[in-house]
MIMIPA-383981 format. One record per residue (C-alpha): residue in one letter; x, y, z; residue number from 1. Coordinates in steps of 0.02 Angstrom, whole numbers. Last residue first. Layout:
BEGIN
pt aa = a | xx = X | yy = Y | zz = Z | i = NUM;
...
//
This chain:
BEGIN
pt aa = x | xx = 392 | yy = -1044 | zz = -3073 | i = 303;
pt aa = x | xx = 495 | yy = -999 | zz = -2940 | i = 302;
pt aa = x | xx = 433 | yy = -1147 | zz = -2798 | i = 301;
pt aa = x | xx = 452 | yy = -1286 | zz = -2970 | i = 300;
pt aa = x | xx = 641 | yy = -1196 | zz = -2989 | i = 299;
pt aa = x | xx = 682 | yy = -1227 | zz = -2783 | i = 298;
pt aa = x | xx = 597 | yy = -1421 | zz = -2794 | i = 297;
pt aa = x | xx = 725 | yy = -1434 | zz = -2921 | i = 296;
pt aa = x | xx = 886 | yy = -1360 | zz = -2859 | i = 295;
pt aa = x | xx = 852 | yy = -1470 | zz = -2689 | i = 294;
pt aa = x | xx = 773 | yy = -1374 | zz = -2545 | i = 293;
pt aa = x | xx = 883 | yy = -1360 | zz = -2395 | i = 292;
pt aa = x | xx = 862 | yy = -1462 | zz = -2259 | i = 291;
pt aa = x | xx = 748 | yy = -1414 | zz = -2102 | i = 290;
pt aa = x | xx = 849 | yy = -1398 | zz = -1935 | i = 289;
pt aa = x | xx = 870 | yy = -1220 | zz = -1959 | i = 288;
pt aa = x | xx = 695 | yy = -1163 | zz = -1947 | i = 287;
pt aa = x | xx = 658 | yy = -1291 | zz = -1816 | i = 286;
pt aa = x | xx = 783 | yy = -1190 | zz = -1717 | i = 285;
pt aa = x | xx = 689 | yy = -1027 | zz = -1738 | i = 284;
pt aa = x | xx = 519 | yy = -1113 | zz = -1683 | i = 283;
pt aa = x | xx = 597 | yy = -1201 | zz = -1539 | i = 282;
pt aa = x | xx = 676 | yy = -1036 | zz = -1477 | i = 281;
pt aa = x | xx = 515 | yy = -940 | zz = -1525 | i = 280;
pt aa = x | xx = 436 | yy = -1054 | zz = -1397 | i = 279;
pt aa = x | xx = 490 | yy = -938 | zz = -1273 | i = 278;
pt aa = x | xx = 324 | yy = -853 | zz = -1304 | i = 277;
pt aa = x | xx = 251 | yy = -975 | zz = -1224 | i = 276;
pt aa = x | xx = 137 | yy = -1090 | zz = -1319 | i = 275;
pt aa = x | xx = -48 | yy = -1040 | zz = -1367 | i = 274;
pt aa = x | xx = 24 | yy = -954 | zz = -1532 | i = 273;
pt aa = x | xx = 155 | yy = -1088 | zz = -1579 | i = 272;
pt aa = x | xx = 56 | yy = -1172 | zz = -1723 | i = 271;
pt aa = x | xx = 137 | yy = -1143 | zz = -1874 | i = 270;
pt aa = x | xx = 61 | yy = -961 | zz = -1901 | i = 269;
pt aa = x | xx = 102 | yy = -921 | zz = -1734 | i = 268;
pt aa = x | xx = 276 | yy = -921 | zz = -1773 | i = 267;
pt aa = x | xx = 249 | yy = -818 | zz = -1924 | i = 266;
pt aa = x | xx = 171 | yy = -711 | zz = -1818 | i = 265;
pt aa = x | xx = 325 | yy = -727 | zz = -1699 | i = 264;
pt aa = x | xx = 452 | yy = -663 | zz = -1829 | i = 263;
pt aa = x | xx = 336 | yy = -524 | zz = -1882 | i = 262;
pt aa = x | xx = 339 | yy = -451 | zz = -1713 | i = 261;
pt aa = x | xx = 548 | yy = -467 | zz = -1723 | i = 260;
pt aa = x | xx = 571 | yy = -380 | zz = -1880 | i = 259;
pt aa = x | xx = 453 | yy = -243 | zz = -1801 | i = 258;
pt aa = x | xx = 554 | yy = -234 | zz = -1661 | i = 257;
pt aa = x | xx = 727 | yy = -201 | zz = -1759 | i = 256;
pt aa = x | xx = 674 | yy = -80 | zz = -1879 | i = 255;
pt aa = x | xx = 580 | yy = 25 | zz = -1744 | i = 254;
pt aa = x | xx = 570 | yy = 194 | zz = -1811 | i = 253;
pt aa = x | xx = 487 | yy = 330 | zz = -1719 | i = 252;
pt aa = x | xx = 353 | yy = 466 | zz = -1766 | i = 251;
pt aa = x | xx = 244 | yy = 446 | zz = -1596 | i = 250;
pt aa = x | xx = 80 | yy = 371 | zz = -1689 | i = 249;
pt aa = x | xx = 195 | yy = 255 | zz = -1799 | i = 248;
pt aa = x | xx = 310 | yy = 200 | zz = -1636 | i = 247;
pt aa = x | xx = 149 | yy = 174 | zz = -1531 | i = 246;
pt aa = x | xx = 77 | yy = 54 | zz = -1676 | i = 245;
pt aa = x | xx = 216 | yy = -37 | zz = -1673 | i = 244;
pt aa = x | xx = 214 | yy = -60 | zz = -1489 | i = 243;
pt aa = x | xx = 17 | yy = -105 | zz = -1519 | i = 242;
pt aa = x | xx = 128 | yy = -246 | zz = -1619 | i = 241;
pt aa = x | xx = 221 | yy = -288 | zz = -1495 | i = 240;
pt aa = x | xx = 117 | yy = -302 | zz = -1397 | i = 239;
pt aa = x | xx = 0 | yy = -423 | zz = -1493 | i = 238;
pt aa = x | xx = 144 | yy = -523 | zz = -1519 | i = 237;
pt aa = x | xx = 181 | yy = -547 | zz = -1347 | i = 236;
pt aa = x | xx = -4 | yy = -602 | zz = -1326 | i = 235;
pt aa = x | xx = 16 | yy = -745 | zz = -1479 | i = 234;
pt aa = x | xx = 163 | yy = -817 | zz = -1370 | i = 233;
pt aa = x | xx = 73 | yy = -848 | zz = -1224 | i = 232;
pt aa = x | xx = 152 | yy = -788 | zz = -1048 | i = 231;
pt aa = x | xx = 163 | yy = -932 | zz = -921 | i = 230;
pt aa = x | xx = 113 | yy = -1070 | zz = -1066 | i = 229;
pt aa = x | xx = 195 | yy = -1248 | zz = -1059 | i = 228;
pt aa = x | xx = 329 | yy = -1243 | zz = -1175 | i = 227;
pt aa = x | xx = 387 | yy = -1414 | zz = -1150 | i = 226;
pt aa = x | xx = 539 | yy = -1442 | zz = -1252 | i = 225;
pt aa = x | xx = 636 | yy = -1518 | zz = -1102 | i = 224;
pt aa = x | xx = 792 | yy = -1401 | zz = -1153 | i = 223;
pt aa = x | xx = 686 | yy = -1254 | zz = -1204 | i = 222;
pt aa = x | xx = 566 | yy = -1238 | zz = -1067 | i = 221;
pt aa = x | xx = 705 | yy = -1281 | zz = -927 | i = 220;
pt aa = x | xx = 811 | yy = -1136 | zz = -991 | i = 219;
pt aa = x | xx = 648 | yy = -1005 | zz = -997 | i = 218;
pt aa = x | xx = 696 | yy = -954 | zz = -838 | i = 217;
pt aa = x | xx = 871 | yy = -908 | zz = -853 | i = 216;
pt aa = x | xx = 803 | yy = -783 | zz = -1003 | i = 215;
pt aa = x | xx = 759 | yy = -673 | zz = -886 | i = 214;
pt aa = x | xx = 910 | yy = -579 | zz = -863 | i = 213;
pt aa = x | xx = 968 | yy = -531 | zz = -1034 | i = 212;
pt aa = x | xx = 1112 | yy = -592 | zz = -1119 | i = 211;
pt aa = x | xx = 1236 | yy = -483 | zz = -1143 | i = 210;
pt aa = x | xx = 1305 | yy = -446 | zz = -980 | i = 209;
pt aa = x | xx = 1339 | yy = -628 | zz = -970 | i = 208;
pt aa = x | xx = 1226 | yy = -733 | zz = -837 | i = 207;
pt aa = x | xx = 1186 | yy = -868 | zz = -966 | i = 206;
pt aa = x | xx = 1310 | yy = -864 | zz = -1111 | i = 205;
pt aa = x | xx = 1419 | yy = -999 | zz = -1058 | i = 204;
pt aa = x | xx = 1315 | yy = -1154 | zz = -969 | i = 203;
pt aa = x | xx = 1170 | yy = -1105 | zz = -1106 | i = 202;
pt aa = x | xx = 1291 | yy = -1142 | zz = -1238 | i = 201;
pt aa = x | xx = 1376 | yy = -1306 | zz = -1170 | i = 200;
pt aa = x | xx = 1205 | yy = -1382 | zz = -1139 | i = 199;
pt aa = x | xx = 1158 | yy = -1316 | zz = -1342 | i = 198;
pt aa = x | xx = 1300 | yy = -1398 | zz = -1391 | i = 197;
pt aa = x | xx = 1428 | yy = -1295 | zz = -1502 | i = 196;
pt aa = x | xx = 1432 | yy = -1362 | zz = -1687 | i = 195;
pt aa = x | xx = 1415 | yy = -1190 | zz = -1790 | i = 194;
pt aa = x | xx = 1242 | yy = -1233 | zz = -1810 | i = 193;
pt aa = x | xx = 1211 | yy = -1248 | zz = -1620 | i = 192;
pt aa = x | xx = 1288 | yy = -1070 | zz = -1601 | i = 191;
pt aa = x | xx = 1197 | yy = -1012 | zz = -1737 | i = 190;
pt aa = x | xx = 1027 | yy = -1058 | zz = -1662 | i = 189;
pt aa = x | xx = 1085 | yy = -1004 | zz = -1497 | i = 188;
pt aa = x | xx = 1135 | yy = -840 | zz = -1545 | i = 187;
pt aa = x | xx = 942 | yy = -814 | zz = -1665 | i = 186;
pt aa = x | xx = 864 | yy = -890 | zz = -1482 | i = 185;
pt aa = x | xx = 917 | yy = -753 | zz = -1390 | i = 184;
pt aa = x | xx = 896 | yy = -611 | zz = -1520 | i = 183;
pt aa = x | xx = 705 | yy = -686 | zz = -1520 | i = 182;
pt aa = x | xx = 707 | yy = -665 | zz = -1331 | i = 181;
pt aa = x | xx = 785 | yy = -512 | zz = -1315 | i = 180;
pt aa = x | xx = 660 | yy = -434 | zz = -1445 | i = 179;
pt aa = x | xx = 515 | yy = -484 | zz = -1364 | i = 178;
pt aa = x | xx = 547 | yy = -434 | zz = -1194 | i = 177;
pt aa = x | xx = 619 | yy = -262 | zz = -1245 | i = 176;
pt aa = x | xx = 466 | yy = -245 | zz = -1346 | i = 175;
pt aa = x | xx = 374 | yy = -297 | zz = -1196 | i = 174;
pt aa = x | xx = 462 | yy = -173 | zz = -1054 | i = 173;
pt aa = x | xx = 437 | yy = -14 | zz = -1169 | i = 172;
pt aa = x | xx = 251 | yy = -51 | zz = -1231 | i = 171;
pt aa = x | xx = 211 | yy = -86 | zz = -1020 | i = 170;
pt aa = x | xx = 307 | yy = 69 | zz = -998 | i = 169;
pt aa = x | xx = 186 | yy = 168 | zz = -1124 | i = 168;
pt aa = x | xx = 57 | yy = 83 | zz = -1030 | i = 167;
pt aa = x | xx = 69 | yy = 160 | zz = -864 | i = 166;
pt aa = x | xx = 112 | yy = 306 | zz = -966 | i = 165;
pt aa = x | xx = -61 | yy = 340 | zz = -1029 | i = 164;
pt aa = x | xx = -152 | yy = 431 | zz = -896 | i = 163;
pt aa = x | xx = -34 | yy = 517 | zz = -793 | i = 162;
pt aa = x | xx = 131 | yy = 494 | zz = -731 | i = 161;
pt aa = x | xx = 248 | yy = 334 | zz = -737 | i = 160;
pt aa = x | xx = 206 | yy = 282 | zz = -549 | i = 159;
pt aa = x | xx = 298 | yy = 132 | zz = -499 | i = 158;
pt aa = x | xx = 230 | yy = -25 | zz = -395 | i = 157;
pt aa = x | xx = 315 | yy = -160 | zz = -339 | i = 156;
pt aa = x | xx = 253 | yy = -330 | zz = -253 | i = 155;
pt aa = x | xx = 98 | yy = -366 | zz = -344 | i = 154;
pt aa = x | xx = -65 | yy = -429 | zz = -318 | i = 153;
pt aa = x | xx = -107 | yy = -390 | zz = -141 | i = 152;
pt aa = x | xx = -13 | yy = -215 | zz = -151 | i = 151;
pt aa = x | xx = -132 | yy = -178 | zz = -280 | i = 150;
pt aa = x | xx = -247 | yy = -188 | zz = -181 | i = 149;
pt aa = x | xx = -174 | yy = -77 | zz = -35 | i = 148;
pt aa = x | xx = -117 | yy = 46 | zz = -185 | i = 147;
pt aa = x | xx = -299 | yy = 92 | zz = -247 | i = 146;
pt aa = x | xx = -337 | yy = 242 | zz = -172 | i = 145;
pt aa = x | xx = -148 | yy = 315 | zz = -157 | i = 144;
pt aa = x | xx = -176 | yy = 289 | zz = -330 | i = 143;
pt aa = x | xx = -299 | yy = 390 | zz = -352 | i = 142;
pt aa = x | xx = -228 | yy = 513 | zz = -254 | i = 141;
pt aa = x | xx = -64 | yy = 520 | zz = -364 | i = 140;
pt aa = x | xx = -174 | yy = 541 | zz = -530 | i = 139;
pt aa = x | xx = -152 | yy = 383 | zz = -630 | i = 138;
pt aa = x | xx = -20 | yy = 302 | zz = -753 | i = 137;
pt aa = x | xx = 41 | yy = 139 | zz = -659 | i = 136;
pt aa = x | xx = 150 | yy = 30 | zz = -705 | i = 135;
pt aa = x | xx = 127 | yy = -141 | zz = -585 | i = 134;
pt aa = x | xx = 270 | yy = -270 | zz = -557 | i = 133;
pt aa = x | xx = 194 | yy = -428 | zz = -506 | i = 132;
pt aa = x | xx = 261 | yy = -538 | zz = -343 | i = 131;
pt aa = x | xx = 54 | yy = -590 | zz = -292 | i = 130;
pt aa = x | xx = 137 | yy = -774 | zz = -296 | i = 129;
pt aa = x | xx = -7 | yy = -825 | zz = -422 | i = 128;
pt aa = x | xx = 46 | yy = -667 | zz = -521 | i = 127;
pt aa = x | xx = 218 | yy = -694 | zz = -519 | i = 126;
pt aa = x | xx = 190 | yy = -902 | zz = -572 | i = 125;
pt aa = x | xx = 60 | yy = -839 | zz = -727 | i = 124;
pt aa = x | xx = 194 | yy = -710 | zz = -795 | i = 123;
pt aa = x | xx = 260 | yy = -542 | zz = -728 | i = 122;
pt aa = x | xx = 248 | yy = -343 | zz = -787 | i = 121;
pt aa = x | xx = 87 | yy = -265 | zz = -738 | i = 120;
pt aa = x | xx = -37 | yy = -140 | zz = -842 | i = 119;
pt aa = x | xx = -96 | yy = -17 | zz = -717 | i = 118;
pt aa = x | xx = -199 | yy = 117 | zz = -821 | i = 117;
pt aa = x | xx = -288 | yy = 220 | zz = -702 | i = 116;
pt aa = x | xx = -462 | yy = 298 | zz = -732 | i = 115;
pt aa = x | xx = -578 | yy = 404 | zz = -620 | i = 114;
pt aa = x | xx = -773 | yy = 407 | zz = -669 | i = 113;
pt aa = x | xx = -858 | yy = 558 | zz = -706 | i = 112;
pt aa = x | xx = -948 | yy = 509 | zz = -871 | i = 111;
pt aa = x | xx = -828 | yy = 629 | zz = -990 | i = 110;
pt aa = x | xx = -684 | yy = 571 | zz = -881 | i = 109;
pt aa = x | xx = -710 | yy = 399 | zz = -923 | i = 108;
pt aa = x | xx = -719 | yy = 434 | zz = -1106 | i = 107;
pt aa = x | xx = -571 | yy = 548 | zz = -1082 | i = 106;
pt aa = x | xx = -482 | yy = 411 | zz = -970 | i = 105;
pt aa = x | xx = -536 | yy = 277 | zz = -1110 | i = 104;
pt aa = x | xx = -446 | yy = 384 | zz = -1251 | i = 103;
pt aa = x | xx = -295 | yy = 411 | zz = -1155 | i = 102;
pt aa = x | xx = -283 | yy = 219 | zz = -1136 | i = 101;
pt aa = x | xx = -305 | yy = 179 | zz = -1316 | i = 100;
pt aa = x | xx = -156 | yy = 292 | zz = -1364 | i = 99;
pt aa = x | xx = -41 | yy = 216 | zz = -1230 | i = 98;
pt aa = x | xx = -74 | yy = 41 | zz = -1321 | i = 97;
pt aa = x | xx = -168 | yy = -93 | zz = -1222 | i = 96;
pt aa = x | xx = -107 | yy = -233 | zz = -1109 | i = 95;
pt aa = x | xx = -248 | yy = -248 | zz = -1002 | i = 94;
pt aa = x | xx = -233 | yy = -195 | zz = -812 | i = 93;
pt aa = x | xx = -369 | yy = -52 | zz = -831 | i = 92;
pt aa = x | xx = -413 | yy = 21 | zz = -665 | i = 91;
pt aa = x | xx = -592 | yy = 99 | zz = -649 | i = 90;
pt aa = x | xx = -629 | yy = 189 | zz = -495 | i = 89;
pt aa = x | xx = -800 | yy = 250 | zz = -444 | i = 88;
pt aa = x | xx = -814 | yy = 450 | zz = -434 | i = 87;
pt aa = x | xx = -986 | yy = 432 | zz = -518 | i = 86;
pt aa = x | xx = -1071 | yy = 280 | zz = -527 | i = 85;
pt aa = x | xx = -1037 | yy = 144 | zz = -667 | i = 84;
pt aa = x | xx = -1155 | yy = 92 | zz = -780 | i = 83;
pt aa = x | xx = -1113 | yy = 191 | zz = -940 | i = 82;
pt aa = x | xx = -946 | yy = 117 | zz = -921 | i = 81;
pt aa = x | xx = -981 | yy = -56 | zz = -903 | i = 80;
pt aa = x | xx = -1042 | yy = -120 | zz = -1043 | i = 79;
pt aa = x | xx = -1232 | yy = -221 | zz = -1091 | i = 78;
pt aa = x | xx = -1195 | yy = -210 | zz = -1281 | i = 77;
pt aa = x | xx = -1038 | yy = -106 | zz = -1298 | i = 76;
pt aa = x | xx = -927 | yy = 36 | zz = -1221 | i = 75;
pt aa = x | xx = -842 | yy = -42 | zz = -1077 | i = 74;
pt aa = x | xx = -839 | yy = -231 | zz = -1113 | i = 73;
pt aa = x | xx = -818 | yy = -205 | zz = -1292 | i = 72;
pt aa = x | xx = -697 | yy = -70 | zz = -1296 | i = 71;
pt aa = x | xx = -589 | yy = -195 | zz = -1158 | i = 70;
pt aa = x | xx = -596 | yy = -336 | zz = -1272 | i = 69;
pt aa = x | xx = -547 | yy = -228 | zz = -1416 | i = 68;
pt aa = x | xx = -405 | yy = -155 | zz = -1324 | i = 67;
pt aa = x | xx = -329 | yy = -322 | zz = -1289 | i = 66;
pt aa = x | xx = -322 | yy = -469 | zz = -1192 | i = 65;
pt aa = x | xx = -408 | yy = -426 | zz = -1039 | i = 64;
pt aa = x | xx = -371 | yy = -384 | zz = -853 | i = 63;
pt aa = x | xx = -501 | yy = -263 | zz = -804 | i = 62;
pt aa = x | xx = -511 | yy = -191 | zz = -620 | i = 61;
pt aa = x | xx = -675 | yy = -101 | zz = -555 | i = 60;
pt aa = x | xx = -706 | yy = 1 | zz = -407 | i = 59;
pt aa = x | xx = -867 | yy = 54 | zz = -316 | i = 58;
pt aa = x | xx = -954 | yy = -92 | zz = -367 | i = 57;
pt aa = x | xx = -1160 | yy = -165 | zz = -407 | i = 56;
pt aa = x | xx = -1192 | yy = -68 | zz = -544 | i = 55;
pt aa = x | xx = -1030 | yy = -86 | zz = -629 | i = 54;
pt aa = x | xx = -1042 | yy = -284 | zz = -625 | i = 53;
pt aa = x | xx = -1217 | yy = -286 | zz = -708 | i = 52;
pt aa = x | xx = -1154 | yy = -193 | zz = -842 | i = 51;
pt aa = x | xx = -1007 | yy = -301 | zz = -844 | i = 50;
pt aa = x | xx = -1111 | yy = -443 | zz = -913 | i = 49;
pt aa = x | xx = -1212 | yy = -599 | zz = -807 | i = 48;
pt aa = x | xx = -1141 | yy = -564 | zz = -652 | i = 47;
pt aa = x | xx = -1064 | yy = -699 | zz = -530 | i = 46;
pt aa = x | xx = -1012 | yy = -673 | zz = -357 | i = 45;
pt aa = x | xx = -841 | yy = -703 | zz = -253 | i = 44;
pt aa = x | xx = -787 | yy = -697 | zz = -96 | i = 43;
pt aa = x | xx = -907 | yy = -814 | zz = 11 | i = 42;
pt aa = x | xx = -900 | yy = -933 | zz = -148 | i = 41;
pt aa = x | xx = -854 | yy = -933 | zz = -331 | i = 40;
pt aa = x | xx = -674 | yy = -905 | zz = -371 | i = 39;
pt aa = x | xx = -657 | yy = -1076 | zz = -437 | i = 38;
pt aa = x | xx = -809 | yy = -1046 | zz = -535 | i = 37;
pt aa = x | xx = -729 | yy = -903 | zz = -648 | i = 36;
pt aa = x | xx = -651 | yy = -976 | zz = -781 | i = 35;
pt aa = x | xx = -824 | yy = -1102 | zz = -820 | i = 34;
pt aa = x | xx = -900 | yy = -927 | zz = -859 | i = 33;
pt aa = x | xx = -829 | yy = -892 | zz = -1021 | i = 32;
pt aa = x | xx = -841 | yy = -725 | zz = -1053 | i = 31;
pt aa = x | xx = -784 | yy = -651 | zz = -882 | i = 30;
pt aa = x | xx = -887 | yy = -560 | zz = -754 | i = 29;
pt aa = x | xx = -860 | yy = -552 | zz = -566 | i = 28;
pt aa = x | xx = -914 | yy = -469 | zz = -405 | i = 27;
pt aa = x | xx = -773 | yy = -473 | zz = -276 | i = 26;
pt aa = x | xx = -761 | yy = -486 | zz = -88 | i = 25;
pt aa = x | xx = -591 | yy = -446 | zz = -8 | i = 24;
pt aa = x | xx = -525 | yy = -541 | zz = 129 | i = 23;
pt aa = x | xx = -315 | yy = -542 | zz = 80 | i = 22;
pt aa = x | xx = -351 | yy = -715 | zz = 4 | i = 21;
pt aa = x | xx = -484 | yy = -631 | zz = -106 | i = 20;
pt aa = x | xx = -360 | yy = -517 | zz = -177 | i = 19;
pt aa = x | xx = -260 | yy = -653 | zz = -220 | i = 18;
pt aa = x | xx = -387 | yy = -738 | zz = -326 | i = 17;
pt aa = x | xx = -417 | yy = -596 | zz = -410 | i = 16;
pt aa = x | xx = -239 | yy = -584 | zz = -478 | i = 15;
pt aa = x | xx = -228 | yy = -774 | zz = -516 | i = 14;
pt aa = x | xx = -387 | yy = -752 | zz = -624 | i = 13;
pt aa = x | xx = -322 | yy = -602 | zz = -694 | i = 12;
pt aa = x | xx = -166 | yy = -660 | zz = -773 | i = 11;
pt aa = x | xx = -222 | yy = -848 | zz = -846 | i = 10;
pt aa = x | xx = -375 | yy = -780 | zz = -888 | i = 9;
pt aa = x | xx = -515 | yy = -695 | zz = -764 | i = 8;
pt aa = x | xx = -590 | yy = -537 | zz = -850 | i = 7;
pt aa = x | xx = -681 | yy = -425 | zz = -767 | i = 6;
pt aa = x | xx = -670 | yy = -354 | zz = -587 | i = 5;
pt aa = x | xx = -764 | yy = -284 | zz = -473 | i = 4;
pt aa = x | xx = -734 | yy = -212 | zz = -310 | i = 3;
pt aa = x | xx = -874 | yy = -170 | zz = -154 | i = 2;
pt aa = x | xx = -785 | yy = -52 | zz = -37 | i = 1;
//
């Protein structure tokens, strides 16, 4: 089985790295080429577009940013999809709203190839380890097809349906992500404010029923201030915004998420969007730490 696979930043290059460490060959595209020469070699060839990719595989994995990237590389200038051979697998791993996929399955459909959307839970370390969680929306035989490989990314692996619920989880998991995060750093915020250290804090709340899980691992990030990108900040946003756009196309409200999108836009707008996303923390705390405008810088902002 010859397998492509498109798109090699900090999620997918780790992920086709380990599937060439379990032996398998892989022909590669990504934008920038200078990501993909340290999979270069015995496993791993070059192509010049996905085009070129699709005519060359049986199955094809994307891993990009968002469902523009993955229009482009499918459906554009010198794409994939009109390239591909009938029957071949394509599995999406992009973050993309539940909408998008559905459309991409029909389009895939239409040209006879099989879709699955597998978007995966887990940040740079996961994927390196091969521990991600994948969601899977995909007819059972297809992914009885592709479950050895993913099996060499990823550690778990949990069929939602069909096409578009592997990404309706994904929507489900990163609002939740985003959200407890943000409420996170709001408590600690206030906490600090209210004259409680932020050692004494993390020592108490940490491990509560309240507090979610993950956030134990973002402890180090905030108290040596290094934010050091596993999961960027600007792609949490971009969930949870297509999570936005979800809620509007399914007739839900989402007061609190959309409070909390716009919170780390703003964030990005001062410069956090290549950080983690647990730089929200330093963001929100920053907030706090400014002094209050004096009455007369406050009436020259008014008038």
């Amino acid at each position: 089985m010859k397998i492509g696979f498109i798109g090699l930043g900090i999620m997918g290059s780790r992920m086709a790295a380990n599937l060439q460490k379990q032996g398998y060959s892989l022909v590669l595209f990504n934008r920038t080429r200078a990501k993909a020469e340290p999979l270069l070699g015995p496993c791993g060839t070059f192509s010049d577009s996905p085009a070129k990719v699709a005519d060359q595989v049986d199955l094809l994995f994307t891993m990009l940013a968002h469902p523009d990237a993955v229009e482009q590389a499918a459906l554009r200038a010198n794409g994939f999809l009109n390239h591909l051979r009938p029957n071949t697998l394509w599995v999406d791993c992009s973050s993309v709203n539940p909408s998008f996929s559905k459309r991409m399955a029909a389009l895939a459909a239409a040209r006879q190839i099989r879709f699955v959307d597998a978007p995966v839970t887990g940040s740079a370390p996961v994927a390196a380890e091969g521990k991600l969680v994948f969601w899977v929306g995909a007819e059972s035989d297809d992914l009885e097809t592709i479950r050895p490989l993913l099996l060499c990314m990823g550690n778990k692996i949990v069929h939602a349906g069909g096409h578009g619920t592997g990404t309706s989880m994904k929507m489900v998991i990163n609002l939740l992500l985003g959200t407890g995060m943000a409420a996170f750093a709001e408590a600690m915020a206030l906490g600090e404010s209210l004259g409680i250290s932020r050692g004494m804090l993390f020592d108490l709340v940490l491990g509560m029923p309240t507090v979610a899980p993950f956030l134990a691992s973002k402890r180090e990030k905030i108290e040596s201030g290094n934010y050091e990108t596993e999961f960027p900040l600007r792609w949490l946003q971009k969930d949870m915004h297509l999570a936005s756009v979800s809620a509007y196309e399914s007739g839900v409200a989402m007061p609190l998420g959309n409070a909390a999108k716009e919170l780390y836009r703003l964030a990005m707008r001062e410069g956090y969007a290549s950080q983690d996303f647990s730089a929200i923390y330093d963001y929100l705390t920053a907030i706090h730490q400014k002094p209050p405008a004096s009455a007369e810088a406050q009436l020259h902002q008014a008038s």
